[in-house]
N, C-alpha and C positions, 0 to 999 in steps of 0.2 A: 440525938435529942428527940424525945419523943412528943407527938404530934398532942396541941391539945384537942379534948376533947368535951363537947356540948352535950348538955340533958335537957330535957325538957318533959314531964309527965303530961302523958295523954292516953286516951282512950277511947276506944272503937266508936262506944257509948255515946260520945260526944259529936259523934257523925262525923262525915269526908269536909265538909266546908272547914270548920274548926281545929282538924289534924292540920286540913292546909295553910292554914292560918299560921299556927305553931311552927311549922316546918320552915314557914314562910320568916316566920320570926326569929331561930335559930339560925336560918343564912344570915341576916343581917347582927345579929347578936359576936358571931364567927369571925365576920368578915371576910367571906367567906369571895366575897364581891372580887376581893384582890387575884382570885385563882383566873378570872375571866376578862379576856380585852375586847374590846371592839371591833368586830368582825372576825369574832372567833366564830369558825366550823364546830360547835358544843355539842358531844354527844351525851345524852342525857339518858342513862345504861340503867334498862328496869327490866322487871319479867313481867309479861303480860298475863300471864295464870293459863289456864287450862279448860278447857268445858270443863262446870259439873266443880272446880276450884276456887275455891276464895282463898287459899295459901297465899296470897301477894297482895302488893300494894296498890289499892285501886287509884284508877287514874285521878279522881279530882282529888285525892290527897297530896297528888304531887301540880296541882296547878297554879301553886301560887311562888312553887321555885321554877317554874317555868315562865312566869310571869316575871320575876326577879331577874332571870338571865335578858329576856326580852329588852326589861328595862335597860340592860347594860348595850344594847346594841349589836349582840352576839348572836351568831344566827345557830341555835338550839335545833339539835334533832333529835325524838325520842327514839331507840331503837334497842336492840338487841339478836342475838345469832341465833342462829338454827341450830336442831338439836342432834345427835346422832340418831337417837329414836324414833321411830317414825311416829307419825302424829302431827295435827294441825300446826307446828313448830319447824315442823322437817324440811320444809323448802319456803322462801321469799311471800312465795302469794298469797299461802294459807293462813301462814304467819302474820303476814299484815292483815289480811281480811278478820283474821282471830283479834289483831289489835286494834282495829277501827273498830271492830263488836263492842270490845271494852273501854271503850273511849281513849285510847293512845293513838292521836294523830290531831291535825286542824283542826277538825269540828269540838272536839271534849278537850286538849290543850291549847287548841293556838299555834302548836306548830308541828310540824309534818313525821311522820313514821317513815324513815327511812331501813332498810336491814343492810348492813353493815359487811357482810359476807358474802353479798352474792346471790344470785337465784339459787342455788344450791349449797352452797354453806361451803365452797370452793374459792373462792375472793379472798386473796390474805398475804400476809406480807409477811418473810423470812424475819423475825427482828437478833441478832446477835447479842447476846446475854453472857455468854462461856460460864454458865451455870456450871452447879455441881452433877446435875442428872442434865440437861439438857445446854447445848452450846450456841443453840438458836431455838425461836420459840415462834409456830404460826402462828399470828396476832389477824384478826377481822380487818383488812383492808380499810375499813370508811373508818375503826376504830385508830389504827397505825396513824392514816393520817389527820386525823383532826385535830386542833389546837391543844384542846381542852376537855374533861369529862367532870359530866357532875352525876355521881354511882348513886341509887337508889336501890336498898338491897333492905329485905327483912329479913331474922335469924332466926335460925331454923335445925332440926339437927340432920345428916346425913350417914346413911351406914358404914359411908369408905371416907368419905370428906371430914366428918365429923362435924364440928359445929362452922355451920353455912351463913355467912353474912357478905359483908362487901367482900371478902378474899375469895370466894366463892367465885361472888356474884363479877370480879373482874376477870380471875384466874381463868374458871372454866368458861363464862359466859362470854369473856371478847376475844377469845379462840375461834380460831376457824374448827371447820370438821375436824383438820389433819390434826390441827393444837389439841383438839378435846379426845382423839385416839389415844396421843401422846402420852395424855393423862392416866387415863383407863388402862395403859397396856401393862400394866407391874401386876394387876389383880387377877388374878385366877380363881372363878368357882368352880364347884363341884359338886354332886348330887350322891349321896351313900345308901346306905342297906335302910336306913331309917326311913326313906322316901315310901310314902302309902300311895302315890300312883294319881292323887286327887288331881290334880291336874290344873292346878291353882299356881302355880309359877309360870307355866305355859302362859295360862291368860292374861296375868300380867307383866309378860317379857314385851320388852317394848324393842326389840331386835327379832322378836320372832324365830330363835335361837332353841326354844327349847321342843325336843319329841318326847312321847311317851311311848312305853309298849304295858305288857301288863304284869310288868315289876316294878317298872320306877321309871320315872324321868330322866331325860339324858343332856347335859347340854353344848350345844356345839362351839367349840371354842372360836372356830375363824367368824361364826354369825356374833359371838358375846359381848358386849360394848364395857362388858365392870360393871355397869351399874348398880348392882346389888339389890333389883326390885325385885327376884324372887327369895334371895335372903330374906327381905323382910316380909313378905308374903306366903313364905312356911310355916304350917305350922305344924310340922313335926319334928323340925330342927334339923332336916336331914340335908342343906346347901351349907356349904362349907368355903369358907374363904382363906387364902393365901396370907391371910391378917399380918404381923409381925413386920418385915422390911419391904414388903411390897407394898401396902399400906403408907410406912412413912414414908416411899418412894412416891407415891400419888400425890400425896398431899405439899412432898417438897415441889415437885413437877407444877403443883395446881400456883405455887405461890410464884415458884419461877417465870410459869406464863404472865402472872399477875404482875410481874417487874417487864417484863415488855411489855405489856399492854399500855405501861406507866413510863414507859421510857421515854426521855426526851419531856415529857411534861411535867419534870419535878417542880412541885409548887403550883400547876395550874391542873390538878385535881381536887374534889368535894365530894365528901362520903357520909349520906346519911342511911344510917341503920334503923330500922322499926322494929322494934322488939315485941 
């Protein structure tokens, strides 16, 4: 039976109090109240953005379902995992320090930023799934075992994922390190004759994967994470991907993850998407 699903039109325009308001209003419109018990451990699953990013959901549009959960007597954490790439995301400290910046924690929600995975993105728990690609799935530790989640995710498109919303934002995001290789390993790039040498995929490889000499870029497959951010940062078309079965192999894997991440809490999950 398929899940129903709430609308409500809003707009940036309208400022962060106002979104929150909305958002605030669709939980209860939902009933959304019934996914969460009293003294539930709620992780409350966002991306905290990026230096230099506005790509996400900024924190006081999510403070009045945090305030909702509060009301229920549940004790809310906002958090999210570490990334493979290195970057302020890439281990615990930085991570939080980046999400106290953006008001995700006590002071801007009310309640506390936890990471979910570990000082290292190493914290995680086996969950058994007997998937079609995957037979067990590493899920984030603090995410495995909490009660409850309530997913905050906005859509977005992706070069290997394709369109990125909550399936994404569960699948790949409440994966530990090992869950988010898992993912990434079907993909294979490659650099051809059409490579001008510019050196613009190097800078934005976030594995540090890629050398140059002075024909073309080369990239090292044990450093390459899949992520396909020289793909999209070519512009002479010369990266080349595995597309076809290795693709819908990522994308089955990303969903697989996303059924352990959900296991055991059928019915006391909430998923709001920003379009």
């Amino acid at each position: 039976m398929a899940s129903k699903v709430y609308l409500i039109r809003a707009s940036r325009d309208e400022g962060e109090d106002v979104i929150s308001e909305k958002a605030r209003a669709l939980f209860r419109a939902g009933g959304f109240s019934d996914c969460f018990k009293e003294n539930d451990l709620t992780a409350v699953k966002v991306h905290v953005g990026e230096d230099g990013n506005t790509t996400y959901i900024t924190a006081p549009c999510i403070k009045g379902l945090a305030e909702e959960l509060l009301a229920l007597n549940t004790k809310p954490f906002v958090t999210d995992t570490t990334t493979l790439y290195v970057g302020r995301r890439h281990n615990a400290v930085d991570h939080a320090i980046l999400a106290a910046e953006h008001g995700f924690g006590l002071e801007g929600l009310g309640i506390p930023w936890i990471p979910p995975d570990g000082l290292s993105g190493s914290s995680a728990e086996a969950v058994e799934i007997n998937g079609e690609i995957n037979k067990e799935v590493f899920i984030a530790h603090s995410i495995s075992r909490c009660q409850s989640i309530l997913s905050v995710a906005h859509f977005t498109g992706h070069v290997a994922s394709g369109l990125g919303a909550t399936l994404k934002t569960i699948g790949m995001g409440c994966a530990s390190k090992h869950g988010k290789m898992a993912q990434h390993a079907a993909l294979t790039l490659e650099i051809g004759d059409d490579c001008t040498s510019c050196g613009l995929c190097r800078e934005y490889c976030p594995a540090d994967a890629i050398t140059l000499d002075e024909v073309r870029a080369h990239i090292d497959q044990d450093k390459c994470i899949g992520c396909g951010e020289c793909m999209a940062m070519c512009r002479s078309g010369a990266v080349r991907c595995n597309w076809g079965q290795e693709t819908e192999v990522m994308q089955k894997s990303m969903a697989e993850h996303a059924f352990g991440a959900l296991k055991g809490k059928e019915d006391r999950a909430a998923f709001f998407n920003f379009v």
